[in-house]
N, C-alpha and C positions, 0 to 999 in steps of 0.2 A: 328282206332276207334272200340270200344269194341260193339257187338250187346247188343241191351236192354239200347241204352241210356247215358249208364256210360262214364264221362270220362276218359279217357287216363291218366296213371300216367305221362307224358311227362307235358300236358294243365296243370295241374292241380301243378306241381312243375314251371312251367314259373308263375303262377299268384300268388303264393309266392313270387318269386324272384322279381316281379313287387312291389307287398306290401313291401314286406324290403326295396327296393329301396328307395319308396316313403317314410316312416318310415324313414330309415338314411337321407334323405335330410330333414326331417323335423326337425328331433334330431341337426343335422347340425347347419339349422338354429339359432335353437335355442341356441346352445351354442356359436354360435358367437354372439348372440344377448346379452348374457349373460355374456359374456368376456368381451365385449363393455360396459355391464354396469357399470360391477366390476370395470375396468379399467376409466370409467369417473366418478363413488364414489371417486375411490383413486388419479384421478386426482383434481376434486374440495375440496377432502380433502387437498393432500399439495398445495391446491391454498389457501386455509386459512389457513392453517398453515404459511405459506409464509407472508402471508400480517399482520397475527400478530406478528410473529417476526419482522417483518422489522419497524413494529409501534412501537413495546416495545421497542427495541435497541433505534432508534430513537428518542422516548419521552424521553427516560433514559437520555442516554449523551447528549442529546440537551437542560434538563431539568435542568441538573447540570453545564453546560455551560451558560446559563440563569441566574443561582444563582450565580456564580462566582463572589466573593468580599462581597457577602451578610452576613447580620450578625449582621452589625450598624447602626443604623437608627439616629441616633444623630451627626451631622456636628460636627469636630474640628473646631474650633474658627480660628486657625490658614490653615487650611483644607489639614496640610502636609500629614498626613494619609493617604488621598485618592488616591497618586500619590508615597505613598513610596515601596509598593508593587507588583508584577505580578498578575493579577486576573486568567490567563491561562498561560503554560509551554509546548513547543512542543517538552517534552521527559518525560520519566517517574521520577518523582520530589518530595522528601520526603516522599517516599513510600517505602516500605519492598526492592524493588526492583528495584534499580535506573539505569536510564543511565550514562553513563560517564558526568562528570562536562562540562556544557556548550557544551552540544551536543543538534541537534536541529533535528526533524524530522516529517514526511508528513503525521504519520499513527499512532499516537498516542497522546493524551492532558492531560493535569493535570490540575484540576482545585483545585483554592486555595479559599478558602473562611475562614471568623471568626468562631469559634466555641459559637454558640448560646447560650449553655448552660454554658461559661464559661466570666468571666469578662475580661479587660481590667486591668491593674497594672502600676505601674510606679517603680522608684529603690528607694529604701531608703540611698543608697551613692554613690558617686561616683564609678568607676571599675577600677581607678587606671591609669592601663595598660590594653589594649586589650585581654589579654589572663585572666584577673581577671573575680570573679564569679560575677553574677546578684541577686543582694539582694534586693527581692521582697517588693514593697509596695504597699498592696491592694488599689485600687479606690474603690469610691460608687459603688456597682455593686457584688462587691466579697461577695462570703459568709464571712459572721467574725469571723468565727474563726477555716480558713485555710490559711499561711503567705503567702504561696503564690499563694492565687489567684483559689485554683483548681489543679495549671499546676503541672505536676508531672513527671516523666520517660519515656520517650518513647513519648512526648507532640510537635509538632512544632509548634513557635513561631515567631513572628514578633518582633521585638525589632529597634525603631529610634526615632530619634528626630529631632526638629524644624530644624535644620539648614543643614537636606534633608540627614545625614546617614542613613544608613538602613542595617540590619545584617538579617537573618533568621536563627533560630535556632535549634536545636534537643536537650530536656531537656536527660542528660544525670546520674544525679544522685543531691538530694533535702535533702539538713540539713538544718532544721529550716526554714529559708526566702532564703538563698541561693542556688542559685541552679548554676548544671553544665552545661556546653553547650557544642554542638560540634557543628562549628568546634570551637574548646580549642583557636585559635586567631581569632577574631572579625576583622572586617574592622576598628574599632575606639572607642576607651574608654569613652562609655557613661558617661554621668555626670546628674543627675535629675533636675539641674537647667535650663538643656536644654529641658524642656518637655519631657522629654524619654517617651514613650509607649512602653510596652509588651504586646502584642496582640497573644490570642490562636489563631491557625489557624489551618483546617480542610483540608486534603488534599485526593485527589480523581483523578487516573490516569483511563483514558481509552488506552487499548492499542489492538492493532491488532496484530493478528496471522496468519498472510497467509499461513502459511505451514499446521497446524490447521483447518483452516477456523472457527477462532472462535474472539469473542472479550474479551476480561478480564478486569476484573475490580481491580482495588489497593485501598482498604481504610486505609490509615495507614501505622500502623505494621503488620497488616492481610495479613495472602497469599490472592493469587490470586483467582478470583473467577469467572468460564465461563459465562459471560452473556447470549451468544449466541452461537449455532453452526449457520455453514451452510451459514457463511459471507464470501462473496468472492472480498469483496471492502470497505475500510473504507482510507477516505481519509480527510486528514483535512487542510484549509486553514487560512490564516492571514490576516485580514487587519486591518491599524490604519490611526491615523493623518499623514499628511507629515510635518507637525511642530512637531519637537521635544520637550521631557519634558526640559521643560526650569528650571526648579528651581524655580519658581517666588512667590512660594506655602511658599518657606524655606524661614526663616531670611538668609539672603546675609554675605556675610564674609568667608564662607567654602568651600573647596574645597572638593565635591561629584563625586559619579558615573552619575551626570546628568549636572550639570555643574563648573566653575570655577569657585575659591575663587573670583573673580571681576563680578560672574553673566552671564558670557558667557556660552549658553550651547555649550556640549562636542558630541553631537549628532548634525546631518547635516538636511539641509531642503529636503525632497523626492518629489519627481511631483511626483503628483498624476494619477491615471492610474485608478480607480473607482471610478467613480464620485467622492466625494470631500474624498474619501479615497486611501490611499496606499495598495499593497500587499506584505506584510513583507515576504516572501520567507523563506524557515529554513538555510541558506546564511548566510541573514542579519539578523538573530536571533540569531547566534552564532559565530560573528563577536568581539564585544563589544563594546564599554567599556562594563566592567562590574560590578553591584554592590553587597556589601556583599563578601561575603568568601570563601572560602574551598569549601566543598561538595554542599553547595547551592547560590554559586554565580549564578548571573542571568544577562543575557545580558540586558543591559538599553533601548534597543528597545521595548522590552515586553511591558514595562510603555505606550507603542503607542499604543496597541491595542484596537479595539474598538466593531470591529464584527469576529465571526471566523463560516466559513463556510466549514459546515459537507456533505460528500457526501459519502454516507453505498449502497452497494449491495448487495442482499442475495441471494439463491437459495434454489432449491427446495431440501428438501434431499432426495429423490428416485431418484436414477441417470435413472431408468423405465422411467421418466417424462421430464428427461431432453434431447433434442435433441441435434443435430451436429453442430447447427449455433454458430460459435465463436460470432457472432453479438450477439445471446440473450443469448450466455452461457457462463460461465467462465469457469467453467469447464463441459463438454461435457458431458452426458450421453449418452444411447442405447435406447429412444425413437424411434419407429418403426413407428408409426403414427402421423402426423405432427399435428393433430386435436385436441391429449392428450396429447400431450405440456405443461408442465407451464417453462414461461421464466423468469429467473433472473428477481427480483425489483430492482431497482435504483432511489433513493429518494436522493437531496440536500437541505440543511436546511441554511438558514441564519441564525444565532442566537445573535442577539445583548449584549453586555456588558453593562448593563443599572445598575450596583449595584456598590459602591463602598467602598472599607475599609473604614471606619470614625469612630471616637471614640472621646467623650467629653475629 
């Protein structure tokens, strides 16, 4: 100690080093408090990001599953319409981009509905032979003065009549009232005495991407379009009647994809295993009999369906937020702190087939 008072250069650098101390511990504090915030912004940001994808996907396909066979609000007299077509397809199904004919599977739907803005038609002559064109005649309903109907290239169509055949089609090429179809041989050589209907139909696949993690949507002849990222579970199931379509809908005499010319159906009775419904399996979905032709024959099981239940996972996209638990992750991120978490959603959706094909 210095005489007269003064401190010691020594005292006087230790109460420095005390001040910085305190100073960095405070600084410290602070930026962990400040890390923590940023980090739970960014965690309850992708918590709503989260919960509104996993809403949007969901309303989407669940909403277009809903509509499925929608279109016609007017009962056929005879009400063969209602039971001659698939309202849903568990593979991608007259779309730009299709699965193999009579392939059935767990992670992807087509939904088929009427096209609203477009009429109903019937044929102006007989087709001969199977492989003959479809020579349009407008119903009430068609604009008047297009022969056929609207339907044009690149159009899919329903085409049957009373006595339970059924073709689906893809308009291929349009002279005058006739038009082309693929596939070029039909299941059976319509005749207009038999009620024939040509009915526009609108087709809509949802498919999943696991490798992706994405969902895509098919309208059409349109490519593909991402609905979503960031899905890491889309799963779709089946249930219908366990009585099969019996035919009882068609004038009797023909032999169908649903039953035989004496009225026996060609599909079997199933026990039931939910409640007063079956669970059609993609098995017994692409099993057959099958109706219709070529590239759009359809397994006659479909015709059973009643309700189809969607079960979607999403996650978080900052793999930051996603932790280690296989239990709440599908796929795993580097989440460091168990507390900034956000875990995979998983929603199941019943969605009832309440619409049906009909046309005056």
């Amino acid at each position: 100690m210095r005489r007269g008072g003064r401190p010691s250069a020594g005292f006087g650098f230790a109460e420095l080093l005390v001040g910085l101390s305190i100073g960095l511990v405070a600084v410290a504090a602070i930026v962990v408090e400040l890390r923590a915030s940023v980090r739970a912004v960014q965690t309850q940001g992708e918590t709503v990001d989260l919960v509104q994808r996993v809403r949007a996907v969901a309303e989407s396909v669940a909403g277009a599953i809903a509509d499925a066979g929608s279109g016609f609000t007017r009962a056929s007299p005879s009400g063969w319409v209602s039971v001659a077509a698939p309202r849903v397809v568990p593979a991608r199904f007259a779309v730009r981009t299709t699965d193999p004919t009579h392939a059935a599977f767990d992670d992807r739907i087509t939904v088929l509905s009427a096209q609203q803005a477009l009429g109903a038609s019937t044929l102006a002559m007989p087709m001969g032979t199977p492989d003959g064109l479809l020579s349009i005649a407008p119903l009430p309903g068609c604009r008047p003065a297009s022969p056929t109907c609207d339907l044009g290239v690149g159009d899919l169509a329903l085409v049957g009549d009373r006595h339970g055949h059924t073709d689906l089609v893809e308009i291929t090429a349009v002279s005058g009232n006739l038009l082309a179809h693929e596939p070029a041989l039909l299941s059976h050589a319509y005749d207009p005495a038999d009620r024939v209907r040509v009915i526009p139909l609108e087709a809509r696949a949802f498919v999943f991407d696991a490798a992706a993690a994405q969902v895509r949507e098919y309208r059409g002849r349109s490519q593909a379009l991402v609905m979503a990222d960031d899905v890491v579970g889309f799963h779709v199931r089946y249930f219908g009647t366990p009585e099969p379509p019996s035919g009882r809908e068609f004038v009797p005499g023909h032999d169908t994809c649903v039953n035989t010319a004496d009225g026996r159906p060609r599909l079997s009775v199933l026990a039931p295993d939910a409640g007063r419904l079956v669970e059609l399996t993609p098995d017994l979905l692409a099993d057959g009999p099958y109706c219709g032709a070529g590239l759009f024959g359809f397994d006659a099981d479909l015709l059973r369906v009643r309700l189809v239940r969607l079960t979607l996972r999403v996650q978080a996209s900052d793999p930051a937020v996603r932790g280690r638990s296989p239990a709440l992750f599908a796929r795993p991120g580097w989440a460091a702190d168990r507390g900034l978490e956000v875990p995979d959603r998983e929603v199941t959706l019943d969605v009832a087939l309440r619409n049906s094909l009909t046309v005056g």
